[in-house]
TORKOL-4160 file (C-alpha; in steps of 0.2 Angstrom, whole numbers, padded with zeros to 4 digits, m for minus):
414
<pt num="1" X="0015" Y="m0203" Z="m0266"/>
<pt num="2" X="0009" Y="m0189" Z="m0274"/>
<pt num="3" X="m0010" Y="m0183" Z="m0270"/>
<pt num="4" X="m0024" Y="m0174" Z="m0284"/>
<pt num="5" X="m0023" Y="m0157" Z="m0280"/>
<pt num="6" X="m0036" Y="m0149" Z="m0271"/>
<pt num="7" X="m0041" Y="m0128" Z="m0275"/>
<pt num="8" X="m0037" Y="m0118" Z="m0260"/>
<pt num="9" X="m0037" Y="m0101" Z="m0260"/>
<pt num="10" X="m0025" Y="m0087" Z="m0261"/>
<pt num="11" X="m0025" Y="m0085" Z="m0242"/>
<pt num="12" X="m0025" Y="m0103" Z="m0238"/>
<pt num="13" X="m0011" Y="m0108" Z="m0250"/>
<pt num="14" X="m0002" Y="m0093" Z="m0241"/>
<pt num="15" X="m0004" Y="m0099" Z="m0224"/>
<pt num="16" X="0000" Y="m0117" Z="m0231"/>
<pt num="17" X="0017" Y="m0108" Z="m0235"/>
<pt num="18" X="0021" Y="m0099" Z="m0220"/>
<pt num="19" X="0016" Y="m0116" Z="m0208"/>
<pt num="20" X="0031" Y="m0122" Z="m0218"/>
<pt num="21" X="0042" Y="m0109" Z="m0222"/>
<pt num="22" X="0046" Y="m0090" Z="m0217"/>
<pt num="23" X="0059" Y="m0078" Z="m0226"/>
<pt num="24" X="0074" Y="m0075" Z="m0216"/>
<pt num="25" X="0084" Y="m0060" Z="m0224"/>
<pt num="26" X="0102" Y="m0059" Z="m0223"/>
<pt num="27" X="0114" Y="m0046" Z="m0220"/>
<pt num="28" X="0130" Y="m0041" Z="m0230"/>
<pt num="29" X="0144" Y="m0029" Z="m0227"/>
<pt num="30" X="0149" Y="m0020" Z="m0246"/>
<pt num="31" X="0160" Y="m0005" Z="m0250"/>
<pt num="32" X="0147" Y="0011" Z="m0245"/>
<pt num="33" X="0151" Y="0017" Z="m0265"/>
<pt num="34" X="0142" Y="0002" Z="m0270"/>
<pt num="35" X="0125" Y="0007" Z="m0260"/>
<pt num="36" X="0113" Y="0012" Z="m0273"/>
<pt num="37" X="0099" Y="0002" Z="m0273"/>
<pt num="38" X="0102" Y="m0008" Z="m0260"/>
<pt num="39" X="0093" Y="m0008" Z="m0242"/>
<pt num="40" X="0104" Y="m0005" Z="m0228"/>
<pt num="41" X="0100" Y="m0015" Z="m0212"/>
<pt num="42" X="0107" Y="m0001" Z="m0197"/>
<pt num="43" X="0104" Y="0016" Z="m0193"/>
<pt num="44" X="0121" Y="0026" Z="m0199"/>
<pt num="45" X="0125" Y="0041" Z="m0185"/>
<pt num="46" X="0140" Y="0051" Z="m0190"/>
<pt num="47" X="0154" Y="0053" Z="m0180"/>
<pt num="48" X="0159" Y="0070" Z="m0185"/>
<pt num="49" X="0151" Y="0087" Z="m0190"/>
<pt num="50" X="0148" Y="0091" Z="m0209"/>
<pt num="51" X="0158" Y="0104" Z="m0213"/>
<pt num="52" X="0171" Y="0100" Z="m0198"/>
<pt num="53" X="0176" Y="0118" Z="m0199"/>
<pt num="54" X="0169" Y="0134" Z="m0201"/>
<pt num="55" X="0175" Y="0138" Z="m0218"/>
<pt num="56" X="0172" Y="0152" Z="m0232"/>
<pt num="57" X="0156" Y="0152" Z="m0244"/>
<pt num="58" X="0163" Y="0160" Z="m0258"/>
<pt num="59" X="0179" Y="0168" Z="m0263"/>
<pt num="60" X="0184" Y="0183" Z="m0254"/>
<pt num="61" X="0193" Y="0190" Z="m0238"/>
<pt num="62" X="0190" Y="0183" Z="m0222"/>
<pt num="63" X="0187" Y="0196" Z="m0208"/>
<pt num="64" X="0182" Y="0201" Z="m0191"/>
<pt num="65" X="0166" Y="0209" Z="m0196"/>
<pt num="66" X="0169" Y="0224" Z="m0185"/>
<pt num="67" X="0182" Y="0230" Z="m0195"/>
<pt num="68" X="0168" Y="0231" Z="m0208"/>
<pt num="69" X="0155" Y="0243" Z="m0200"/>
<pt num="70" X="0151" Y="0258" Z="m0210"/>
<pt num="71" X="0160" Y="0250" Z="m0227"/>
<pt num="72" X="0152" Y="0257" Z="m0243"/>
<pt num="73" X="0156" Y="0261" Z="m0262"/>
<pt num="74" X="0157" Y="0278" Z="m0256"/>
<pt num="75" X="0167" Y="0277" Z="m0240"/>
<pt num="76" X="0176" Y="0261" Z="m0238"/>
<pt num="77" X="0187" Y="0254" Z="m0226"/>
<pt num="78" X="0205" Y="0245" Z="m0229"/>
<pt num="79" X="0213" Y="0232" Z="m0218"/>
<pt num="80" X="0229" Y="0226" Z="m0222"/>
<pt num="81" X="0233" Y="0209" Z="m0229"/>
<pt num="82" X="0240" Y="0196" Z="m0218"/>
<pt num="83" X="0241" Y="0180" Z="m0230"/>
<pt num="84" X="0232" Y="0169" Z="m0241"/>
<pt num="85" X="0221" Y="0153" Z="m0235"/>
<pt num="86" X="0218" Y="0139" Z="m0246"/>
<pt num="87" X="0206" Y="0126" Z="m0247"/>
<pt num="88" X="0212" Y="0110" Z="m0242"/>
<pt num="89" X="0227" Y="0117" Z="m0232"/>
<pt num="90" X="0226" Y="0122" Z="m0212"/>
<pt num="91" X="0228" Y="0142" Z="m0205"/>
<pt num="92" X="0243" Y="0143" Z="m0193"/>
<pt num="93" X="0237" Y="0163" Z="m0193"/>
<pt num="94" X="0228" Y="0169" Z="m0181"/>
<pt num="95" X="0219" Y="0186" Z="m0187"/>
<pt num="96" X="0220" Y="0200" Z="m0179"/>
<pt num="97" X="0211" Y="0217" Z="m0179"/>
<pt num="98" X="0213" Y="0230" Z="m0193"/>
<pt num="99" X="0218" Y="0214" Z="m0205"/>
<pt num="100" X="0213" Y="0201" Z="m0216"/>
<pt num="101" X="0216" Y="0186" Z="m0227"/>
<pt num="102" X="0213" Y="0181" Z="m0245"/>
<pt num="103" X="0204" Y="0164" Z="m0243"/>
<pt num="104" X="0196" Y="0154" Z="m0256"/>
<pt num="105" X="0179" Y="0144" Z="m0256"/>
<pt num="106" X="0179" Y="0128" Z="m0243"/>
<pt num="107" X="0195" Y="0135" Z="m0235"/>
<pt num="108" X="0195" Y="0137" Z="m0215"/>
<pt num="109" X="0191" Y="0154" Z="m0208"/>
<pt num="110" X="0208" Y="0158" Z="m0196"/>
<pt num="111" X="0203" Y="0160" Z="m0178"/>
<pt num="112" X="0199" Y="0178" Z="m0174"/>
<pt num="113" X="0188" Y="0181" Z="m0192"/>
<pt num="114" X="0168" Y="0178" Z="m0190"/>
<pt num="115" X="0162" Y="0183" Z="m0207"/>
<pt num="116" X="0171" Y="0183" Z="m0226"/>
<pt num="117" X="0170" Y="0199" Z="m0238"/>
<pt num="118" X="0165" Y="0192" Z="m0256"/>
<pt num="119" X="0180" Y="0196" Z="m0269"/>
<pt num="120" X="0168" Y="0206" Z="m0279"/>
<pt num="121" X="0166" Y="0220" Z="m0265"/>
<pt num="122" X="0184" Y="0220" Z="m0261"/>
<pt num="123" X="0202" Y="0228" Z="m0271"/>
<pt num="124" X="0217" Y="0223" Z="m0263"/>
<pt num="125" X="0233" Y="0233" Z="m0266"/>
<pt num="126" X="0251" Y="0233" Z="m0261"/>
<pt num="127" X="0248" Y="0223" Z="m0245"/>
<pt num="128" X="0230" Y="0231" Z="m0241"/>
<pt num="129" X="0214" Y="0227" Z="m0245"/>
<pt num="130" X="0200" Y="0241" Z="m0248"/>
<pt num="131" X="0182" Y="0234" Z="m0243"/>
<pt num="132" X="0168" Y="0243" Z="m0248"/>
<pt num="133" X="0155" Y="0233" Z="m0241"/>
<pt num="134" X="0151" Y="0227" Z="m0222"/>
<pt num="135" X="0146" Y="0212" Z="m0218"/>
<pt num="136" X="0138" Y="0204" Z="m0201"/>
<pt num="137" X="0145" Y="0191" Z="m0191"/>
<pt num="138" X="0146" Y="0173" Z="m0200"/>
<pt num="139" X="0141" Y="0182" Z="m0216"/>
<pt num="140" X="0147" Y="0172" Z="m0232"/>
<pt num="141" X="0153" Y="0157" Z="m0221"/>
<pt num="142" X="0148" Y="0140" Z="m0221"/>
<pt num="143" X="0149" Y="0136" Z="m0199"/>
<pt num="144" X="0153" Y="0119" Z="m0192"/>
<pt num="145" X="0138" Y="0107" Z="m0193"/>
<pt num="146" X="0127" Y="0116" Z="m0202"/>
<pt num="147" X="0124" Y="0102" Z="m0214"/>
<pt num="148" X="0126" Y="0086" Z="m0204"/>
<pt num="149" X="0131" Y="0086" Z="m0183"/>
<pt num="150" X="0141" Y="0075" Z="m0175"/>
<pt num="151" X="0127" Y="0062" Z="m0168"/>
<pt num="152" X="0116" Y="0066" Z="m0182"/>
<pt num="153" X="0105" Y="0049" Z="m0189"/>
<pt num="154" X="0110" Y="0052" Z="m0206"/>
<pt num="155" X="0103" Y="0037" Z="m0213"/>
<pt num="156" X="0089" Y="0027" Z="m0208"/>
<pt num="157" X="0087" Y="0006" Z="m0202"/>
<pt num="158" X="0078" Y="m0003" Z="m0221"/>
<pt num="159" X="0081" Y="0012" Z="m0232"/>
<pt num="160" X="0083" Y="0009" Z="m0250"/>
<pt num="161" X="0098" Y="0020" Z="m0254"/>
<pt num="162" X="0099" Y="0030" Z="m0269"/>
<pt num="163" X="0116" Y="0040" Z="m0276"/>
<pt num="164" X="0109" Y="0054" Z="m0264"/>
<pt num="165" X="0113" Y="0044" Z="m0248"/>
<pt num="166" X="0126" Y="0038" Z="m0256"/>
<pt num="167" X="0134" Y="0056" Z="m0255"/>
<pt num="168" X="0127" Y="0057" Z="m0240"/>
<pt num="169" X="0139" Y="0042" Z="m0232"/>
<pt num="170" X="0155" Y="0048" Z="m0242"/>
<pt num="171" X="0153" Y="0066" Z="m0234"/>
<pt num="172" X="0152" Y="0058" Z="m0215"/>
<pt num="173" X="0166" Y="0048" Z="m0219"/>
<pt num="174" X="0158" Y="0031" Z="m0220"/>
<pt num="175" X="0167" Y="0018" Z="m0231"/>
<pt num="176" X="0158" Y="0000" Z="m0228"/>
<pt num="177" X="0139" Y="m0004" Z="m0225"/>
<pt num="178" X="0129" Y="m0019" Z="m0219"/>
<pt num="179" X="0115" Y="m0019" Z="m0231"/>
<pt num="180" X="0104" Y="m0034" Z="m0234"/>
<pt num="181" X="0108" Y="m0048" Z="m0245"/>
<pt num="182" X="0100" Y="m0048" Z="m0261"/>
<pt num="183" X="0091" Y="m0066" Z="m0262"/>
<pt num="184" X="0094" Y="m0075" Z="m0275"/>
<pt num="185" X="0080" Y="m0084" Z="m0288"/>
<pt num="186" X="0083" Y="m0096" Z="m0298"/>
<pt num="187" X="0069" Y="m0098" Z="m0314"/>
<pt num="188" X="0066" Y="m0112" Z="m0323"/>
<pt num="189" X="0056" Y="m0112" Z="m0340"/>
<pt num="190" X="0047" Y="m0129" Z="m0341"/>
<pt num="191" X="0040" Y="m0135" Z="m0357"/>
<pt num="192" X="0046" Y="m0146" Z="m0373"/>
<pt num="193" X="0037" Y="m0132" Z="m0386"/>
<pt num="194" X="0048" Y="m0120" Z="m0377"/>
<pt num="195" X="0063" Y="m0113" Z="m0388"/>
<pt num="196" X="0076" Y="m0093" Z="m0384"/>
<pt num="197" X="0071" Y="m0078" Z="m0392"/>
<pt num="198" X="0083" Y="m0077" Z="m0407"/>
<pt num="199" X="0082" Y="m0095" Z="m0410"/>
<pt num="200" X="0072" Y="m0103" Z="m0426"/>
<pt num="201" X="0055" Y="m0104" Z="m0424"/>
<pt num="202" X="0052" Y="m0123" Z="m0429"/>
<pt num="203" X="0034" Y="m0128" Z="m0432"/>
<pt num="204" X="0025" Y="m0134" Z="m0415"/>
<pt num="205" X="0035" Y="m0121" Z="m0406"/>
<pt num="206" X="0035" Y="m0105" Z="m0397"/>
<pt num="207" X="0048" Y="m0091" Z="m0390"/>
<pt num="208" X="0049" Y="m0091" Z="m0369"/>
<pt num="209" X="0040" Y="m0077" Z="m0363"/>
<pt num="210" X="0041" Y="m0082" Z="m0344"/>
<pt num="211" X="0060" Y="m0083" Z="m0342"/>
<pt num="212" X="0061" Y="m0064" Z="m0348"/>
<pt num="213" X="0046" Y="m0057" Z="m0339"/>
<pt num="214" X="0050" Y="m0065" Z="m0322"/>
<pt num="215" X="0068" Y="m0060" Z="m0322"/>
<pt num="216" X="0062" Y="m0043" Z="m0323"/>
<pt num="217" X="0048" Y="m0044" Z="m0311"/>
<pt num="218" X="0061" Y="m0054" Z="m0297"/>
<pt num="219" X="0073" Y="m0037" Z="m0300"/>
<pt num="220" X="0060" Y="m0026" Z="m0296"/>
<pt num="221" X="0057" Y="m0034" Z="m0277"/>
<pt num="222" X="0075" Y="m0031" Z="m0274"/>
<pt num="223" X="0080" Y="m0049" Z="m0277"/>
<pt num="224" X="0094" Y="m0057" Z="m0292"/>
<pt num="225" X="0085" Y="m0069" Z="m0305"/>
<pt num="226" X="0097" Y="m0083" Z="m0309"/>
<pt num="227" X="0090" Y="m0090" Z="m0327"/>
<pt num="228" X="0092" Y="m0108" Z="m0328"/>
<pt num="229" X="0086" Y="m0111" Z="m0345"/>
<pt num="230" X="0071" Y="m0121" Z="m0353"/>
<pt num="231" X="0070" Y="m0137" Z="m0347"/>
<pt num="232" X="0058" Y="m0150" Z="m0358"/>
<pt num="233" X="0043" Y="m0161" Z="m0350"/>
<pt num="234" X="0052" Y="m0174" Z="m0345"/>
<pt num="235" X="0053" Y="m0178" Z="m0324"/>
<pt num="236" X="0072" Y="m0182" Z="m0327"/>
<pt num="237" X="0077" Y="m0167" Z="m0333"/>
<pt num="238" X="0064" Y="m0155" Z="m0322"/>
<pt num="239" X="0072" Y="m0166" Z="m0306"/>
<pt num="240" X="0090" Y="m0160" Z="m0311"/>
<pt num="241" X="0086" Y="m0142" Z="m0315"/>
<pt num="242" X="0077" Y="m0139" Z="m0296"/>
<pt num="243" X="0090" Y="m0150" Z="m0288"/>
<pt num="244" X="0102" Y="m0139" Z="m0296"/>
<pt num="245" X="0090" Y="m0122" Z="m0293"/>
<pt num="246" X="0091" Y="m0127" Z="m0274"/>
<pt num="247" X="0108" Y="m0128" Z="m0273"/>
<pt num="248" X="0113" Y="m0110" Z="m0277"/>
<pt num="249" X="0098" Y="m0100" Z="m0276"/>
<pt num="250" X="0085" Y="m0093" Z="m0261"/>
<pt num="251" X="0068" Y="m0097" Z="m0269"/>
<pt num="252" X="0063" Y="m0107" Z="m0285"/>
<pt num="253" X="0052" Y="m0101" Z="m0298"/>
<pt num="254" X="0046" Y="m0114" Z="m0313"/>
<pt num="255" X="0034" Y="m0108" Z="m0323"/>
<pt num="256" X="0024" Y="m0122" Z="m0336"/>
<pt num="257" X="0022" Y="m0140" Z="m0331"/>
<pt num="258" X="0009" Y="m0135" Z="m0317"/>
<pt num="259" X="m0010" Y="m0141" Z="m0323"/>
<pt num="260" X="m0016" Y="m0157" Z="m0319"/>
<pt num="261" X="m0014" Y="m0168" Z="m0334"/>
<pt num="262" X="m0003" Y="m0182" Z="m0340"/>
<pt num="263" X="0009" Y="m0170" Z="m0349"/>
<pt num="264" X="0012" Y="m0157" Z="m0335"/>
<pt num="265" X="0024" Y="m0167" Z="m0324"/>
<pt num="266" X="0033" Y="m0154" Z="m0316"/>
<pt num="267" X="0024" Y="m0154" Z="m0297"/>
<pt num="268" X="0025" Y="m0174" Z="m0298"/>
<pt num="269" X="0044" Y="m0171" Z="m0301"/>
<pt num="270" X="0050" Y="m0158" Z="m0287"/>
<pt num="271" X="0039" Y="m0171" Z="m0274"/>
<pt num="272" X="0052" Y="m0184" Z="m0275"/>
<pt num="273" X="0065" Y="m0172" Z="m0269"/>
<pt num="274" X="0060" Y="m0170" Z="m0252"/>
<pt num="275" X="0047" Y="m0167" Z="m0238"/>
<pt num="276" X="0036" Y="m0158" Z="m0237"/>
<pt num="277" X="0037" Y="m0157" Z="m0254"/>
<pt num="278" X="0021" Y="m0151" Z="m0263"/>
<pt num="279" X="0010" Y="m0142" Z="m0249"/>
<pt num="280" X="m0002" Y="m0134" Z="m0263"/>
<pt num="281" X="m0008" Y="m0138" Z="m0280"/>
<pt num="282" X="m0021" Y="m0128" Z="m0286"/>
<pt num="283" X="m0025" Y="m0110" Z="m0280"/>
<pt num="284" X="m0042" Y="m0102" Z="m0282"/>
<pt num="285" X="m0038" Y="m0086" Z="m0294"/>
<pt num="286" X="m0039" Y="m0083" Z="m0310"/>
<pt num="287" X="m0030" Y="m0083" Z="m0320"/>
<pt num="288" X="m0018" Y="m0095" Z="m0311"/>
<pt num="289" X="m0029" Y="m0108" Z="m0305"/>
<pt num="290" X="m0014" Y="m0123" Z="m0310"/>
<pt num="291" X="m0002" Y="m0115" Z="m0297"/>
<pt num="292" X="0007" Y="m0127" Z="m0285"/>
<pt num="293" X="0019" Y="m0123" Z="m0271"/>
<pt num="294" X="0032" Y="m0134" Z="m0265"/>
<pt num="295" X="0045" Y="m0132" Z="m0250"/>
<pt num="296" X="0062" Y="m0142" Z="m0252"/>
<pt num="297" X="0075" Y="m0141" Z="m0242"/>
<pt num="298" X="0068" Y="m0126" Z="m0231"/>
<pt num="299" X="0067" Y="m0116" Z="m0248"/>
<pt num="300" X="0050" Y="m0113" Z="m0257"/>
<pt num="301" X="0047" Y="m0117" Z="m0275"/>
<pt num="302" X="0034" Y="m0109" Z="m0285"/>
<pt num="303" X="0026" Y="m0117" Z="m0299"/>
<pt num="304" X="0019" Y="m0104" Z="m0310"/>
<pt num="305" X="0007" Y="m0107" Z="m0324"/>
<pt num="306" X="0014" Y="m0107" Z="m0342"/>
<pt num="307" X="0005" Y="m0096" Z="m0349"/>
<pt num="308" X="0013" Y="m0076" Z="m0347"/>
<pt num="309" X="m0003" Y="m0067" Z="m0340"/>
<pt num="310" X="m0005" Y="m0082" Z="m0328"/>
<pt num="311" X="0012" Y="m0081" Z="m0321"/>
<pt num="312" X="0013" Y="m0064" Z="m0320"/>
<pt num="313" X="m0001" Y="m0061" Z="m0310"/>
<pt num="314" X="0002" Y="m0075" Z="m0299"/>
<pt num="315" X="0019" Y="m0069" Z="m0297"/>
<pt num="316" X="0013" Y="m0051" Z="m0291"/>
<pt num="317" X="m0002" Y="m0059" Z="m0280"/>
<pt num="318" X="0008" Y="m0075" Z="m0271"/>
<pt num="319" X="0028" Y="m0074" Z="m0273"/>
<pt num="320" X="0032" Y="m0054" Z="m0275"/>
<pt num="321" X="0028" Y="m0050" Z="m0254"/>
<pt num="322" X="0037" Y="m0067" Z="m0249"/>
<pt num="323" X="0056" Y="m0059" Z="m0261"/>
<pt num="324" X="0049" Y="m0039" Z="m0255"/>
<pt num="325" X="0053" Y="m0046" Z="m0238"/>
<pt num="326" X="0068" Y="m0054" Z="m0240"/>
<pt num="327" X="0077" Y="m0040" Z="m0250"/>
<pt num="328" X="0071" Y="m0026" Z="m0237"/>
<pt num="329" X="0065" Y="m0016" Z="m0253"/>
<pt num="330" X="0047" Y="m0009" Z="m0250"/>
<pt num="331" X="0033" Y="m0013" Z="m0260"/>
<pt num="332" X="0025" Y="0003" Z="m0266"/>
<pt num="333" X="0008" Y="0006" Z="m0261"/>
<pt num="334" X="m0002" Y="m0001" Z="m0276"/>
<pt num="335" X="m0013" Y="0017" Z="m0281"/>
<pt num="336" X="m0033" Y="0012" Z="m0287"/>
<pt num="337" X="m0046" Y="0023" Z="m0295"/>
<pt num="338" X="m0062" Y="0021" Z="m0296"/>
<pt num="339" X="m0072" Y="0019" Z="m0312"/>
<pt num="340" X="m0085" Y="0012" Z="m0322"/>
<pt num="341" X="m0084" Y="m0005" Z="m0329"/>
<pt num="342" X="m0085" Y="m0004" Z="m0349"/>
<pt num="343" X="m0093" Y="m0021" Z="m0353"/>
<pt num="344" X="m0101" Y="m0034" Z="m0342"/>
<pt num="345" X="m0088" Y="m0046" Z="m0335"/>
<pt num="346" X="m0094" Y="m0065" Z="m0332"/>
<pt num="347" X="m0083" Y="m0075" Z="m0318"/>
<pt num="348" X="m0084" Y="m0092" Z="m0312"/>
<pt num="349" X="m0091" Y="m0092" Z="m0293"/>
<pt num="350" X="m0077" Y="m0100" Z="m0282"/>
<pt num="351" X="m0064" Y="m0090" Z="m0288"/>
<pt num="352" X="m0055" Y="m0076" Z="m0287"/>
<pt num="353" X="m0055" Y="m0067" Z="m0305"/>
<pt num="354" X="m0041" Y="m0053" Z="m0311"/>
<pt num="355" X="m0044" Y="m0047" Z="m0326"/>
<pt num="356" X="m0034" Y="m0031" Z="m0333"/>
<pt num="357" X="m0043" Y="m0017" Z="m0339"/>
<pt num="358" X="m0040" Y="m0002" Z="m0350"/>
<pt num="359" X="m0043" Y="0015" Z="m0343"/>
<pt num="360" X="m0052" Y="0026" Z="m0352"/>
<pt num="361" X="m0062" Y="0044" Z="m0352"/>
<pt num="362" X="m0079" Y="0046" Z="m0361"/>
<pt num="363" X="m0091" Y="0062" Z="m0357"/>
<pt num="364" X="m0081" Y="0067" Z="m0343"/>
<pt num="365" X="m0083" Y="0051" Z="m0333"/>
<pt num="366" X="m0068" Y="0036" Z="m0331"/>
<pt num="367" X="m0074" Y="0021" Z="m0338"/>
<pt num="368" X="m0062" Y="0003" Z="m0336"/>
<pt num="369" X="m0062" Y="m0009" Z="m0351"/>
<pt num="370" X="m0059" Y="m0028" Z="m0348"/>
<pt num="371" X="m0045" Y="m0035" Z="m0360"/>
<pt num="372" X="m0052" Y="m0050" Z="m0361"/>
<pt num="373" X="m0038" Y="m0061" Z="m0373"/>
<pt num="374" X="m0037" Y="m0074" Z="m0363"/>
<pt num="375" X="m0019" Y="m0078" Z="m0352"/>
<pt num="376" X="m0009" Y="m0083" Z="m0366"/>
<pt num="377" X="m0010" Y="m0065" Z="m0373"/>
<pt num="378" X="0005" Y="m0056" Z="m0365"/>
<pt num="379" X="m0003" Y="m0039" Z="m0374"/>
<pt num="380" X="m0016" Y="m0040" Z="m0360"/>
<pt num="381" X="m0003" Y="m0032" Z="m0348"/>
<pt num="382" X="0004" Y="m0022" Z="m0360"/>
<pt num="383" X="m0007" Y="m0013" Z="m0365"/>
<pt num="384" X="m0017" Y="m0013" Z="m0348"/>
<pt num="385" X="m0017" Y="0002" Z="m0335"/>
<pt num="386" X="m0022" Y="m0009" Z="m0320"/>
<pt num="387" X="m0031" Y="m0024" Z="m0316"/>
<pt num="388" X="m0051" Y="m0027" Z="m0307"/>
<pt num="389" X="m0053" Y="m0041" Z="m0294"/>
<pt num="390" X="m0069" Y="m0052" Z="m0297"/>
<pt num="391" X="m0074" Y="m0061" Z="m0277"/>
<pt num="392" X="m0075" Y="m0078" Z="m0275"/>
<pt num="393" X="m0094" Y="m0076" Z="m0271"/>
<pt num="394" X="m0097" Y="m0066" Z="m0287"/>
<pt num="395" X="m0104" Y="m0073" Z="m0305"/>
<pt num="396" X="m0105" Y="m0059" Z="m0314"/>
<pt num="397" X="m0101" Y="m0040" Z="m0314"/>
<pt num="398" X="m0113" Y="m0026" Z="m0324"/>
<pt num="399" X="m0110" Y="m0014" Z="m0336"/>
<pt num="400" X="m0108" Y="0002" Z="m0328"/>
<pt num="401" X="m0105" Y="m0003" Z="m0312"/>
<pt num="402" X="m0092" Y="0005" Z="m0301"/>
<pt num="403" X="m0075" Y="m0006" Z="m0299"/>
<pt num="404" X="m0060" Y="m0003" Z="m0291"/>
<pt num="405" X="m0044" Y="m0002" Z="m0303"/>
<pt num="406" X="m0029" Y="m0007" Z="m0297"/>
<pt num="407" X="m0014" Y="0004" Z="m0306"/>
<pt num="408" X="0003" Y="m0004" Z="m0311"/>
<pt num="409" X="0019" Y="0001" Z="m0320"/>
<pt num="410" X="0026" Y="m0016" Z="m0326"/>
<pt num="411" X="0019" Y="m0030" Z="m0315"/>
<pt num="412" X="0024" Y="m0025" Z="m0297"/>
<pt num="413" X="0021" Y="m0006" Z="m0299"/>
<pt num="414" X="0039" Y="0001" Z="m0296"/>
């Protein structure tokens, strides 16, 4: 049977959850080329030194430096020529002194050289070569394990790798890389007003926001959203859509459906599927006070408010850690500024109040203005810079008091 939902708060329903469930990230071996943006789950040490040679810097003439001493544009010194080195091939010469050898950029030095003349200080001629600039011992040359040694932690445990790292891996000859799975979300759009962008808005309806926005947000905490359309209010159909979500995906998200009345069935539905089934309905925080959250099957499902703003910020304060941890990708510390609030804010005591706020300067001084359009209004993050919490044990915050913004780009702040 299902129970009327008692308000918890944020922390509660969150302990509710982990009582009852616990992320436990997974690990997947992929092709090292295909790294970007995923988070590795071991240390990589490379097994050889990067360059693996000591090879030439530029163009030029690979030399025993001492041959060198006392070259200049006025009294030069000439070697004689003993071959050509080219990059990619392997020097069977070895150079003795008095000579040289042509050798291009990246090519080995041949044992006995120590230093290349560049091409631009150096005329060769009829088998000789006539340098007219000296150069020290390892001058112009690129020596073995300057970049990378052989041992060398390259890459760290839980990094999110980026094209650089990738680089990185291809140059230490790495091919394959355990990096952790990205967890898949399926989201469900609950509601019978409910119709695609693109469609024909009929009368009584409206476009899905949700579907869109939380897509994006599941992206950003490293996970892949799996859209399962819009599913009307009727138990039926919501039962089939989660039973379905369940089956193929790591955690459900189903936004609409979630308030207590006779026409939001959606938590009464998804308690039928299984134990524990509901463990919260109804989460001290504004907006999102309809929130319920279910486990079935050891996999969480988050019912999410309908309207956008609701969602959104329920989906950055309760679900967004839960999908940070199970992708590996670090959430970026959230910055905040302080400044004064623009307008008085009224709140209701007992919960927890975000409200988005606008920043803005005036006399030198950083004031933060409350968008107050209600959640319904998806222009209130929009247009937002960062959001003000409102305590539980708060009413009412003054005009001009100091609050502490907290700054986002997009919802999750990456």
């Amino acid at each position: 049977m299902f129970d009327f939902p008692r308000v918890v708060t944020l922390e509660a329903a969150r302990a509710a959850l982990n009582k009852n469930w616990r992320p436990k990230p997974r690990d997947v071996v992929i092709p090292a080329s295909l790294g970007v943006g995923r988070v590795i789950s071991e240390e990589v040490i490379s097994k050889i030194d990067v360059p693996p040679f000591d090879r030439a810097a530029y163009d030029g003439y690979a030399v025993r430096a001492s041959d060198t001493f006392g070259a200049a544009e006025d009294s030069p010194v000439t070697l004689d020529l003993a071959g050509r080195i080219m990059a990619g091939t392997w020097p069977r010469m070895r150079l003795r002194s008095g000579s040289c050898a042509e050798i291009t950029t990246g090519a080995p030095l041949p044992r006995g050289a120590d230093a290349v003349v560049m091409s631009e200080y150096a005329v060769a001629a009829e088998g000789e070569v006539t340098v007219y600039r000296a150069v020290a011992p390892g001058e112009n040359v690129t020596k073995r394990g300057s970049d990378i040694k052989k041992g060398q932690v390259v890459i760290k445990r839980l990094k999110r790798l980026n094209h650089l790292d990738v680089a990185v891996l291809a140059a230490v000859g790495v091919e394959k890389i355990r990096v952790r799975d990205k967890p898949k979300v399926a989201i469900i759009s609950n509601g019978s007003e409910l119709v695609k962008p693109g469609e024909k808005l009929k009368p009584g309806k409206i476009y899905d926001v949700n579907g869109t926005s939380l897509r994006e947000a599941v992206r950003a905490c490293g996970a892949e959203p799996v859209f399962l359309g819009i599913v009307p209010d009727r138990a039926p159909a919501i039962r089939r859509a989660v039973k379905r979500a369940l089956g193929i995906a790591d955690v459900v998200l189903i936004s609409g459906g979630s308030s207590v009345g006779a026409g939001d069935i959606s938590p009464k539905a998804i308690a039928s599927l299984g134990k524990p089934g509901v463990i919260v309905h109804g989460i001290a925080i504004k907006p999102g006070k309809p929130t319920f959250i279910a486990v079935v099957k050891n996999k969480p499902v988050f019912g999410l408010p309908g309207y956008p703003v609701s969602a959104l910020m329920v989906f950055d304060q309760l679900v967004a850690d839960y999908l940070h941890e199970l992708s590996g990708v670090p959430r970026g510390r959230r910055s905040t500024i302080s400044a004064k609030l623009a307008a008085r804010v009224l709140s209701a005591r007992g919960r927890r109040e975000l409200i988005p706020v606008r920043l803005l300067e005036k006399n030198g001084e950083k004031f933060a203005e409350p968008i107050l359009k209600g959640s319904g209004a998806i222009t209130s993050l929009s247009t937002a810079d960062g959001y003000i919490e409102v305590p539980l044990e708060r009413e009412m915050v003054e005009e001009g008091e100091v609050v502490e913004v907290k700054l986002f780009e997009g919802i999750d702040g990456v």
